[in-house]
C-alpha positions as CSV (number, residue, x, y, z in Angstrom):
1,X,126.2,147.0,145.3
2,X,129.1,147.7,142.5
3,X,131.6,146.4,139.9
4,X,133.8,145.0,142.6
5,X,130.9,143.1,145.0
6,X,129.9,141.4,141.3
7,X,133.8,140.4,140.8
8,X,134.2,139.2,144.5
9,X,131.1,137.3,144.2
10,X,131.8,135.8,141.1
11,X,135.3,134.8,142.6
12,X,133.8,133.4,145.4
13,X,131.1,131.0,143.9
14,X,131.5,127.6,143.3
15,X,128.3,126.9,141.1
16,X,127.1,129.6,138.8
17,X,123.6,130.3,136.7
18,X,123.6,132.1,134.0
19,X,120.1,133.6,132.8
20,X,118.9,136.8,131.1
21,X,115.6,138.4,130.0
22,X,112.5,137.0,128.5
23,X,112.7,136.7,124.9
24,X,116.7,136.6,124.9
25,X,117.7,138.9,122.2
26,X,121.1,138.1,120.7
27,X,123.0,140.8,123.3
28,X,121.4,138.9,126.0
29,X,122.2,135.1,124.8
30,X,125.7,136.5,123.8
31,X,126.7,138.2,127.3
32,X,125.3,134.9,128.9
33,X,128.0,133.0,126.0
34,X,131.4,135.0,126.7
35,X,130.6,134.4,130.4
36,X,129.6,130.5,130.2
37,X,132.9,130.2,129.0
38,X,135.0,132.6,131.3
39,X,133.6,131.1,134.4
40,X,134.4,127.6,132.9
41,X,138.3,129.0,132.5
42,X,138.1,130.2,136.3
43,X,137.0,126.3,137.3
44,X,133.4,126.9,138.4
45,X,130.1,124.9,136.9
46,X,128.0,126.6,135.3
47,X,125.0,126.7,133.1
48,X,122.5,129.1,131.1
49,X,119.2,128.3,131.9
50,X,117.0,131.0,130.1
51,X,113.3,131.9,131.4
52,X,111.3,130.9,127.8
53,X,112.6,130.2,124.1
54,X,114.5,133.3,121.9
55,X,114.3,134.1,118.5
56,X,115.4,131.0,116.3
57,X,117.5,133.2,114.6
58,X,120.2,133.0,117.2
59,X,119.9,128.7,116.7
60,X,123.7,128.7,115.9
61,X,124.6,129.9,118.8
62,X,122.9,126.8,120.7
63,X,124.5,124.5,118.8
64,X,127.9,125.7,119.6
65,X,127.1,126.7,123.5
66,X,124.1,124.3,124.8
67,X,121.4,126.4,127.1
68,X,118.5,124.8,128.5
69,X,114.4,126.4,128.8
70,X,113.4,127.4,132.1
71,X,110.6,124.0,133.1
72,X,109.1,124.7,136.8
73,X,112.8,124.1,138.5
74,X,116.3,125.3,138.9
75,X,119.3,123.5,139.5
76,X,121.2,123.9,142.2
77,X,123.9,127.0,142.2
78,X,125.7,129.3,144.9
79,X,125.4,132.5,142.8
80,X,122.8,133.6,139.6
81,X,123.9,135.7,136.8
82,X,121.7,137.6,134.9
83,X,122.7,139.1,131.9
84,X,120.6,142.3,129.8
85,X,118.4,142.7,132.7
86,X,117.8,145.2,134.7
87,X,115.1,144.1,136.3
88,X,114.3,140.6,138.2
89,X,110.8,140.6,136.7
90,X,112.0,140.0,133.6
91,X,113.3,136.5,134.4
92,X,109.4,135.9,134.3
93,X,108.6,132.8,135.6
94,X,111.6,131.8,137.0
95,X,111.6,135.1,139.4
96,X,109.6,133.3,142.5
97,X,111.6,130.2,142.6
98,X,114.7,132.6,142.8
99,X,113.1,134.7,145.4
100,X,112.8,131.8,147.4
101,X,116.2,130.9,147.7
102,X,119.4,132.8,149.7
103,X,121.9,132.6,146.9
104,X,123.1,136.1,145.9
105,X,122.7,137.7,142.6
106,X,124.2,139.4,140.2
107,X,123.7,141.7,137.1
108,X,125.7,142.2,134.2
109,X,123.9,144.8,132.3
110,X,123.9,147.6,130.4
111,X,120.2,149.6,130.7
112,X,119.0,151.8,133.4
113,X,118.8,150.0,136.8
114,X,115.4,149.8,137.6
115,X,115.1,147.9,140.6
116,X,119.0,147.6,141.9
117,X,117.8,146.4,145.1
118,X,117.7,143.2,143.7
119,X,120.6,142.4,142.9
120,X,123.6,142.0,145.4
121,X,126.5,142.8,143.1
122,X,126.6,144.8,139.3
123,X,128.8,144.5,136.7
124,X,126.5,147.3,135.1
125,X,127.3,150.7,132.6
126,X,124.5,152.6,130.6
127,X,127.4,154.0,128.1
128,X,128.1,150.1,127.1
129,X,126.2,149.9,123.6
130,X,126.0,146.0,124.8
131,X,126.1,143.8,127.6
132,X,128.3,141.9,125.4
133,X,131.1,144.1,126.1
134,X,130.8,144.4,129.2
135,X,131.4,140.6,129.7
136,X,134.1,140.2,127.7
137,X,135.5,143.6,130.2
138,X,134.5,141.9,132.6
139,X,136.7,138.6,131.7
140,X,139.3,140.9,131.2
141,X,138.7,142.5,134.7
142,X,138.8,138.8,135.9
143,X,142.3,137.7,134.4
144,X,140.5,136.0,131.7
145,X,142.5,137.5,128.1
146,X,142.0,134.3,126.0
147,X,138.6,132.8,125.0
148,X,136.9,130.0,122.4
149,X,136.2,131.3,119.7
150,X,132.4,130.8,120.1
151,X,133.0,133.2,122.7
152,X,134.0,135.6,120.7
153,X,131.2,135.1,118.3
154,X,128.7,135.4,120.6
155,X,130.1,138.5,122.1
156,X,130.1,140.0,118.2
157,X,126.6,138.8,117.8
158,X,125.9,141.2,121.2
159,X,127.6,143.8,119.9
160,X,126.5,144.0,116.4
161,X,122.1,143.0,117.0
162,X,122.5,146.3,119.6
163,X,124.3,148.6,117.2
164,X,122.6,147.8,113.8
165,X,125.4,146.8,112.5
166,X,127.2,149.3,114.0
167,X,124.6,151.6,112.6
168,X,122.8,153.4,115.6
169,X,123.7,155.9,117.2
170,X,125.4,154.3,120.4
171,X,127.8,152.8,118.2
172,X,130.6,154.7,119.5
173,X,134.3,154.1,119.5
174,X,134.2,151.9,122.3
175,X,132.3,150.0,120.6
176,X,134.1,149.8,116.7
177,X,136.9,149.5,119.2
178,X,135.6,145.9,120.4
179,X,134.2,144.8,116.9
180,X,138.1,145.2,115.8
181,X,138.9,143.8,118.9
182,X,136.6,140.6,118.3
183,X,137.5,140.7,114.6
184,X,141.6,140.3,115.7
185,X,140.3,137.2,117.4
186,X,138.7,135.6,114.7
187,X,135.3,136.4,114.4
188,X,134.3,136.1,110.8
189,X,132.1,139.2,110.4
190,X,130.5,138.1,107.2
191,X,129.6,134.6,108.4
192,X,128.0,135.8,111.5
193,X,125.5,137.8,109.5
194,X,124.9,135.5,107.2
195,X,123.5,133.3,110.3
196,X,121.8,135.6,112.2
197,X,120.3,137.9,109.3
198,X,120.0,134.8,106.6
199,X,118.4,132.1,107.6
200,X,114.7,133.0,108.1
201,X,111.8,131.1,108.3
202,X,109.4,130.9,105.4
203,X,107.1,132.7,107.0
204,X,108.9,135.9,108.1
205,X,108.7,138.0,105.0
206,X,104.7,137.3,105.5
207,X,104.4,138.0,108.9
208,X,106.8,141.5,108.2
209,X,103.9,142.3,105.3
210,X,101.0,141.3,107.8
211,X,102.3,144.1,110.0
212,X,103.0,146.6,107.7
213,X,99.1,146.8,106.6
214,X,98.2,148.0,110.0
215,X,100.4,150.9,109.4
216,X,99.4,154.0,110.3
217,X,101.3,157.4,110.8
218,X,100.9,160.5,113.1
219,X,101.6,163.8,114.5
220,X,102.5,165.0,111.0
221,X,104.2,161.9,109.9
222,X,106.8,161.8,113.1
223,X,105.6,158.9,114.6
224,X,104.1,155.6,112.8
225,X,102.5,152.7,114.7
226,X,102.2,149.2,112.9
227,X,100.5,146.6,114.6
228,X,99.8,142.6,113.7
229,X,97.5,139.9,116.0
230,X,98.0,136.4,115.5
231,X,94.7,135.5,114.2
232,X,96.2,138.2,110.9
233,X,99.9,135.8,110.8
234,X,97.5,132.6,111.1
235,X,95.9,134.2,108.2
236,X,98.9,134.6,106.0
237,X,100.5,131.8,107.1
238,X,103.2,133.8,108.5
239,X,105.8,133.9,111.6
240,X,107.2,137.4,113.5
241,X,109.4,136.2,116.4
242,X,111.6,138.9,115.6
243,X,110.2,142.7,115.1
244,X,113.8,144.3,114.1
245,X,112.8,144.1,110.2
246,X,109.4,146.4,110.6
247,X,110.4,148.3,113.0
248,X,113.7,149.0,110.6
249,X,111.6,149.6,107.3
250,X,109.0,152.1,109.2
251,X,111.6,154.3,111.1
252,X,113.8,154.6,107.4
253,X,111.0,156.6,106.7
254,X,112.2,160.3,106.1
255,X,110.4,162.3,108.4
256,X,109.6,159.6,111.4
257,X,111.3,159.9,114.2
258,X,109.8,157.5,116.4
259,X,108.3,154.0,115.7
260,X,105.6,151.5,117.8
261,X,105.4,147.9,116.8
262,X,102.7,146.1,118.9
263,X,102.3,142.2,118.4
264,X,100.5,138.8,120.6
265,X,103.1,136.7,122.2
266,X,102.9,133.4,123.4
267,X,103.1,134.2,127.1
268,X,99.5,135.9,126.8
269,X,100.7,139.5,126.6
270,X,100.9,141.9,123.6
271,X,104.2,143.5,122.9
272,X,105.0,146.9,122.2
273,X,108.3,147.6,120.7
274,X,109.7,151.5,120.4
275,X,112.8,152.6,118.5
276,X,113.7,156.5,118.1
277,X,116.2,158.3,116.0
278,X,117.3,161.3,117.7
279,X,114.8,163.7,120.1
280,X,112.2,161.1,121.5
281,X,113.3,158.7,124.7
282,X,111.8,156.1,124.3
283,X,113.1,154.4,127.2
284,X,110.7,157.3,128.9
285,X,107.5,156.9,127.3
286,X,107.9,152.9,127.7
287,X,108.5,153.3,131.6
288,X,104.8,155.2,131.4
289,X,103.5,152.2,130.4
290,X,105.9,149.7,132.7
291,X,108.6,148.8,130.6
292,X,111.5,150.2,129.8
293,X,114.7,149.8,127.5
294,X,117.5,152.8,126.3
295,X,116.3,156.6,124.5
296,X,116.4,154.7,121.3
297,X,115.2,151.5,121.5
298,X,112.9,149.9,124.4
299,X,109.7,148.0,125.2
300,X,106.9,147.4,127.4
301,X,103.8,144.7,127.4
302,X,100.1,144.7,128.2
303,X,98.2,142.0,129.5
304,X,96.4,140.2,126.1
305,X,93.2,140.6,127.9
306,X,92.6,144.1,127.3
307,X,92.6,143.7,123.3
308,X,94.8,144.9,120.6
309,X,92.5,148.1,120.0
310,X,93.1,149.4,123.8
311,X,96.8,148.7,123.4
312,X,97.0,150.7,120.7
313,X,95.3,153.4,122.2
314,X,96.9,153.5,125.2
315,X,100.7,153.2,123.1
316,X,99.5,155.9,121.0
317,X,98.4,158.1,124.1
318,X,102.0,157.9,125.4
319,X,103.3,158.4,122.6
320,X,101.8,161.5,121.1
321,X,101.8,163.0,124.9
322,X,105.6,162.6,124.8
323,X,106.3,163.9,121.1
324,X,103.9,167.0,121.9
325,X,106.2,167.7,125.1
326,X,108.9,167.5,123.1
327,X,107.5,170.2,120.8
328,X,107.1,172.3,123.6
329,X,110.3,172.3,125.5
């Protein structure tokens, strides 16, 4: 399984599927974008089918590059494509209807493999700040130099949702390489943001307070937990579909360096959402709990049955091991 089985599969197929992880984040939806369009240019049919709604931040995007929400079937196609996933259970309910048919499978990702057995070819790298440049490399890598410029803006949406902005600290020069890149083409930087970063729903700046009440800090102020149920945004009237803004206003906190967000989702789980500045992998203390993710940013879920309070506890029991490690070593 390699770079070079993914590209000879991909040249290969006939009938393509594009999906990615549950929850598509705007890295995932805009990998999935760049490549709708680059296996359209090599002749193939394709379509994104993705395992449950995203964020409705990432709206424009649809309107420009049509996907469709996973309902109980898949069409037909000769090869699947997944996209930010490194992991098949994270196509969620679309994983035994795949597992039941022969088609190979692909990845195009850019976190730790977790289960590489899956997949039967991998467009994958862990230095990629985004799996959106790795599919526009990968078009490249496929004789593909010239795309729509919905394309493009899809792949700067990937770019800039899993940089901050070009703020964290993968935002390396490969990847302010790509943003001038994508800018060259087109992409007007200013008008992407104002779409994905200005167009909330009424509700969000409640559900954002809603969670910040539950805040509570530890371990001398290096780590701070927030938390929110739904009964709490039913409460407030209020909406969190997207956890970037608290989990951005508790780790600008001087001396945190790492931050927990836990919150109900639809799909009967509660969400736990780590980001890290510097010394604490997250990606390591959400594996302990069976997620996963990068050092700095990851995630992981509990069953909703076991209650917000045990959630907490357990997150918090992770967490504190793994910072009190740290202070060891």
């Amino acid at each position: 399984m390699g770079m070079q089985q993914a590209i000879d599969l991909i040249n290969s197929s006939q009938s393509i599927l594009l999906t990615g992880h549950l929850r598509a984040d705007g890295d995932c939806l805009g990998a999935q974008i760049v490549l709708y369009y680059v296996f359209k240019n090599l002749g193939k049919e394709v379509q994104i089918m993705l395992p449950n709604p995203p964020d409705q931040r990432y709206g424009f995007l649809e309107e420009q590059t049509a996907w469709q929400i996973f309902d109980k079937e898949l069409p037909e196609y000769d090869l699947l494509v997944a996209c930010d996933c490194n992991e098949l259970p994270r196509l969620g309910d679309m994983v035994p209807l795949i597992a039941q048919r022969q088609q190979p499978k692909i990845v195009v990702d850019h976190h730790i493999m977790m289960t590489p057995e899956d997949w039967d070819g991998a467009y994958h790298d862990v230095s990629a700040a985004a799996s959106g440049i790795l599919a526009i490399e990968l078009a490249e890598r496929l004789g593909i130099s010239d795309l729509p410029i919905a394309a493009y803006e899809a792949a700067f949406v990937a770019l800039m949702t899993d940089t901050g902005w070009l703020k964290y600290s993968n935002s390396d020069q490969r990847a302010w390489d790509m943003s001038s890149k994508l800018i060259a083409k087109g992409v007007d930087a200013s008008k992407v943001y104002d779409l994905v970063y200005q167009q909330l729903e009424p509700g969000r700046p409640r559900g954002v307070a809603a969670a910040l009440q539950n805040l509570e800090y530890y371990a001398d102020g290096q780590l701070a937990v927030a938390w929110v149920t739904d009964e709490l945004l039913d409460e407030c009237n209020g909406t969190l579909q997207d956890t970037d803004e608290v989990l951005d206003i508790i780790r600008a906190v001087g001396q945190v360096e790492t931050v927990a967000l836990l919150c109900e989702r639809d799909e009967g789980q509660i969400k736990v959402s780590f980001r890290s500045k510097s010394s604490i992998d997250v990606n390591k203390v959400a594996r302990r709990i069976g997620g996963g993710g990068h050092a700095r940013a990851a995630g992981a879920s509990f069953e909703r049955s076991i209650g917000m309070p045990a959630a907490i506890a357990q997150t918090l029991e992770v967490l504190l091991d793994e910072i009190a490690q740290q202070s060891c070593s």
